[in-house]
C-alpha positions as CSV (number, residue, x, y, z in Angstrom):
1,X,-11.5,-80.7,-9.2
2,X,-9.0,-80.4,-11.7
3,X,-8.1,-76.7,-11.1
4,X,-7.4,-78.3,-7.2
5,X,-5.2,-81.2,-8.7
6,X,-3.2,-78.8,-10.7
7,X,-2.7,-76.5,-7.9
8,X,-1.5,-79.4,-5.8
9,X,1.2,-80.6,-8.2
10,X,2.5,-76.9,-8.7
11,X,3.1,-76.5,-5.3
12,X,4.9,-79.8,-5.2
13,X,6.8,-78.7,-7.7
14,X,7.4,-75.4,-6.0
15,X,8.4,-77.4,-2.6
16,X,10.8,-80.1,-4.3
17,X,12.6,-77.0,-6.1
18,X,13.3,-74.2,-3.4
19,X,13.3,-76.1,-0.4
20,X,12.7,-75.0,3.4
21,X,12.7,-70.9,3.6
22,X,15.6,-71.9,6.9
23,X,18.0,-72.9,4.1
24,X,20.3,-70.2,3.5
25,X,23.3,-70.8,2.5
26,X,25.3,-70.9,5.6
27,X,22.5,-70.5,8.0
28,X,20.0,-73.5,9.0
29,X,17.9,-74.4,11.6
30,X,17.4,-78.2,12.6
31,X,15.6,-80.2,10.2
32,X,11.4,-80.3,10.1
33,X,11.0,-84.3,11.3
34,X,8.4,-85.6,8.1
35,X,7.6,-89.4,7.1
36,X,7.8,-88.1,3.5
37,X,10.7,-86.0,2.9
38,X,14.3,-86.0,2.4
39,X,16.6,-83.3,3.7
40,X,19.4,-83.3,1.0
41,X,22.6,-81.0,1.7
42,X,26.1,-79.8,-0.4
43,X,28.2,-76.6,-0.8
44,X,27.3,-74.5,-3.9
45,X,28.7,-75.9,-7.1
46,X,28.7,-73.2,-9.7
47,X,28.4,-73.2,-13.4
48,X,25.1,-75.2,-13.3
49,X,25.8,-78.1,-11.1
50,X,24.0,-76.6,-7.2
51,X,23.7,-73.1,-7.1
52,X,20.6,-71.4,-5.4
53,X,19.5,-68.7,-7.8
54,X,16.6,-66.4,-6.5
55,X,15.5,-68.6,-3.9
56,X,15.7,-71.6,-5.8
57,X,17.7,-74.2,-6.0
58,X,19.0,-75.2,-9.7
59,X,21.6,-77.1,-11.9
60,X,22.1,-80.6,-12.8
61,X,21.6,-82.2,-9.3
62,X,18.1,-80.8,-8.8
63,X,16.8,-81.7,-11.6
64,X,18.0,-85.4,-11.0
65,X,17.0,-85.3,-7.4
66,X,13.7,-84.2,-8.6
67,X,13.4,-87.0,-11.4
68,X,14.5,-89.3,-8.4
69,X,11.6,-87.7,-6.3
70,X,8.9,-88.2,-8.9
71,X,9.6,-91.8,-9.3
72,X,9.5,-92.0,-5.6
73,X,6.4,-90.0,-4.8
74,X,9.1,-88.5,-2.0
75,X,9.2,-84.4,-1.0
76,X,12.8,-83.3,-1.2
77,X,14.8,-80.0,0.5
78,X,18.0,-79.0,0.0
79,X,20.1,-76.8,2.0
80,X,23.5,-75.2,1.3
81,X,26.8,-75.1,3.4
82,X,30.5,-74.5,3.1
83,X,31.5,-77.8,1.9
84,X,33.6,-78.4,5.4
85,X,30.7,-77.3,7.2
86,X,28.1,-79.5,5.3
87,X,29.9,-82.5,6.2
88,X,30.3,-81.7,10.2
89,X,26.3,-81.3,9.6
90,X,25.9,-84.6,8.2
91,X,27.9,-86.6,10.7
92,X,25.7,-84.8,14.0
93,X,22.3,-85.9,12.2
94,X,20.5,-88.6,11.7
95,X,18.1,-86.9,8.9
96,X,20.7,-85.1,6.7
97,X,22.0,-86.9,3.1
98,X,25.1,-85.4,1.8
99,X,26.0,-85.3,-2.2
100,X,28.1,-85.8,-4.0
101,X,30.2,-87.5,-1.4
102,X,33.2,-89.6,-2.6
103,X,33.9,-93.3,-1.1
104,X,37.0,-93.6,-0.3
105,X,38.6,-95.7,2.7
106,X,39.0,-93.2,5.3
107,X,35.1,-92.8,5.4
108,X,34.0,-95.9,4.8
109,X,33.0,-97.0,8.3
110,X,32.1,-93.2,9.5
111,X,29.0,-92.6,7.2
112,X,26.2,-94.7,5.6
113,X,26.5,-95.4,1.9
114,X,22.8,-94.5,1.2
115,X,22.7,-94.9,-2.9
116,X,25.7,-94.7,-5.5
117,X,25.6,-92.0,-8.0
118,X,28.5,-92.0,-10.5
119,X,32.0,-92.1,-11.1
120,X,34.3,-89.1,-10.8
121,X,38.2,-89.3,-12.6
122,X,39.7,-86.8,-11.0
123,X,42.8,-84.3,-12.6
124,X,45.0,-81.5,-12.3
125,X,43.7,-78.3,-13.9
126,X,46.1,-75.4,-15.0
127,X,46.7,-72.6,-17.5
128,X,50.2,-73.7,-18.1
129,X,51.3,-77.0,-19.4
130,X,49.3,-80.3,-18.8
131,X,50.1,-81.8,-15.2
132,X,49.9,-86.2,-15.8
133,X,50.9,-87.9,-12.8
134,X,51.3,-87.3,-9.1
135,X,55.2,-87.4,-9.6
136,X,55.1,-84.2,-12.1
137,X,52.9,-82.6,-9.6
138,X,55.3,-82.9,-6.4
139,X,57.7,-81.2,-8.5
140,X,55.3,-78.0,-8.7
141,X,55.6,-75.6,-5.6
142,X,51.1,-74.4,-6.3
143,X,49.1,-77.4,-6.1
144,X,45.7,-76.5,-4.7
145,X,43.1,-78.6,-3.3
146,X,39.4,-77.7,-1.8
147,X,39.1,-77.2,1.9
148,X,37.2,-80.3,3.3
149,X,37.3,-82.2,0.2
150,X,38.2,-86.6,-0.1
151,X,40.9,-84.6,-3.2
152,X,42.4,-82.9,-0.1
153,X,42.6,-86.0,2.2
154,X,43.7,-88.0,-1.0
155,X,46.8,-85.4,-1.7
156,X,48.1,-85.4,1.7
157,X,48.0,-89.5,1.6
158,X,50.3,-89.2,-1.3
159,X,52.8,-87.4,0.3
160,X,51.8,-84.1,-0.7
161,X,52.8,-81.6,2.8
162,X,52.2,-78.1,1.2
163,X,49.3,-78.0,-0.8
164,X,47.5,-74.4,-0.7
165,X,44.0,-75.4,0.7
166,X,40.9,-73.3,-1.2
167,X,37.4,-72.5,-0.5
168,X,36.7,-69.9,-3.0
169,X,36.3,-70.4,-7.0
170,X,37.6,-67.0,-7.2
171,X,40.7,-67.1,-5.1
172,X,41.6,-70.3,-7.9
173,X,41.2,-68.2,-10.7
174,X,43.6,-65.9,-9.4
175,X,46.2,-68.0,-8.3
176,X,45.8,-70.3,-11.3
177,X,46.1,-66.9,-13.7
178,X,49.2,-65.7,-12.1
179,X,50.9,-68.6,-12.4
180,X,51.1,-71.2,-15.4
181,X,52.8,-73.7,-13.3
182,X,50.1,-74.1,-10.6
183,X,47.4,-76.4,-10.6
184,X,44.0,-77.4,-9.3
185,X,43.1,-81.0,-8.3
186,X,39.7,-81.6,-8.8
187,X,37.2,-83.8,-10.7
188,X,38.2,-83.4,-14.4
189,X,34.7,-83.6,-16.0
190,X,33.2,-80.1,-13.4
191,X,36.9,-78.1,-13.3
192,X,36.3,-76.0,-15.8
193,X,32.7,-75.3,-15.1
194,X,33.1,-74.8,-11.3
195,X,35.8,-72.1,-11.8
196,X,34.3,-70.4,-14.7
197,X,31.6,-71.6,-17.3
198,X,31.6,-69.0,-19.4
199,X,35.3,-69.7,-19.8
200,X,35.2,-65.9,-19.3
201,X,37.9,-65.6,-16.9
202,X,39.8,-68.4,-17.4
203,X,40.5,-71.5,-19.7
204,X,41.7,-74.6,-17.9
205,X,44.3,-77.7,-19.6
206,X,43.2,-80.5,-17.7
207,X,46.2,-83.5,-17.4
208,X,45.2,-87.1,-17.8
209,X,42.7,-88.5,-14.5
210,X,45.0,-89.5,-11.8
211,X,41.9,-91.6,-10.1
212,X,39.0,-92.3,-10.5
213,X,36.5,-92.7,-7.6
214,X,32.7,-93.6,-6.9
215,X,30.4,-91.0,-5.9
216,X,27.1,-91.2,-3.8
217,X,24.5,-89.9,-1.5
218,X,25.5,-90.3,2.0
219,X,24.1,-89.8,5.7
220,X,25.8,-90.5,9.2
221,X,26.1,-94.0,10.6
222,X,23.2,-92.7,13.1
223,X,21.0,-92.4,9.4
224,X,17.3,-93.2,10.2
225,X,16.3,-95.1,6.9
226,X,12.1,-94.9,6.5
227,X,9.6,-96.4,3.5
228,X,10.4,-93.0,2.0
229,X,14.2,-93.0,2.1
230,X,13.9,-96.4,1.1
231,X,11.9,-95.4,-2.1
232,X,14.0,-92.8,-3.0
233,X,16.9,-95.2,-3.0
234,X,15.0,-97.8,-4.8
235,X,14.9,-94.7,-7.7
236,X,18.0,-93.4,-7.9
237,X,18.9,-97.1,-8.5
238,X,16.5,-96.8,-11.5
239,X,18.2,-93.6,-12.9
240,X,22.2,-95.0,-12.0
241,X,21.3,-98.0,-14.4
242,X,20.5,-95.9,-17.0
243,X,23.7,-93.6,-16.4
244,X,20.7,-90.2,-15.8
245,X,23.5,-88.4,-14.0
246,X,26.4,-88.7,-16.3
247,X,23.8,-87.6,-19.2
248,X,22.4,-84.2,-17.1
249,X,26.2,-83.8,-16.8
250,X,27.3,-84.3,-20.7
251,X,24.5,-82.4,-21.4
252,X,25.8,-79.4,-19.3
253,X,29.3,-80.0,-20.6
254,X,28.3,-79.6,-24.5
């Protein structure tokens, strides 16, 4: 009996880690319809944050995902998209939860607001001189933003008409290398370790926040809340109150 109990919890473990064999980044079938689990979905977030690594999925949002689902008693999966993509996923299901998914007002009544997570201040990264306001920056002629992102949409609000749009760490590293003056615009906390961890390739100044916003888990408006999204909620609740998230990060950071 208890060689079958610890073969049960491995293979939980196993399940909450690597999620559905159909979730390639890029390529996904619909979700499997199950009472018990939740079908989690981002863009990959390197330097330890939501990267898929031999068929698993690691980095500071699993493993908080998976403390979530262990209070819960709830099966989790993951699958990975371009972040533009994973967002058109989200608002054409009524299974899918999107992280980490800013608030702001232009989505407010176009998705559920399933469970807050944390709070991002958000900067403008460079090589060159520290950027501090949004007037400094609309004097530069590089700012770049990620394609699909609430940083985009926020930009553009300001005023901002050419910002170079991104979807690829590595075409930021090159543009920011080649040129002190341009800058990135991007959560300050996960710049430098989305670019470049190792700080291998390149070493960001970050400017002081600009704004800070709240972050959450998110489905469509069409979201079809059960006893086990419910649970889940109720434990990510549990973890937010004591800050989990912003201590996986820190730890990461250090």
């Amino acid at each position: 009996m208890k060689s079958y109990i610890l073969i049960c919890t491995l293979c939980l473990a196993l399940t909450m880690k690597i999620g559905p064999a159909n979730a390639e980044d890029g390529k996904s079938l619909s979700p499997v319809s199950s009472p018990n689990l939740i079908h989690l979905i981002s863009a990959e977030m390197k330097g330890g944050i939501f990267e898929r690594i031999n068929g698993h999925f690691v980095g500071v949002y699993p493993d908080y995902f998976d403390e979530a689902s262990l209070l819960s008693g709830v099966t989790i999966d993951y699958q990975m998209f371009p972040w533009a993509r994973a967002v058109k996923k989200v608002e054409g299901s009524d299974q899918f939860l999107i992280f980490p998914f800013t608030r702001t007002p232009d989505r407010e009544n176009k998705f559920s607001w399933v469970a807050r997570l944390n709070e991002d201040k958000t900067c403008f990264s460079s090589t060159g001189a520290a950027l501090n306001s949004l007037e400094d920056a609309k004097k530069r002629k590089r700012i770049l933003a990620w394609r699909g992102s609430s940083n985009q949409t926020y930009l553009e609000e300001q005023g901002f008409k050419k910002l170079i749009i991104v979807h690829d760490t590595e075409q930021v590293v090159k543009i920011l290398k080649s040129d002190p003056k341009a800058a990135f615009y991007y959560p300050c906390d996960s710049a430098q370790s989305f670019l470049d961890a190792s700080q291998s390739k390149i070493i960001l100044k970050l400017g002081a926040p600009i704004v800070s916003e709240e972050i959450w888990l998110a489905g469509s408006k069409q979201f079809k809340h059960t006893g086990s999204s419910n649970r889940f909620v109720e434990a990510i609740a549990t973890l937010e109150k004591d800050k989990r998230l912003n201590k996986l990060m820190n730890k990461l950071l250090k």
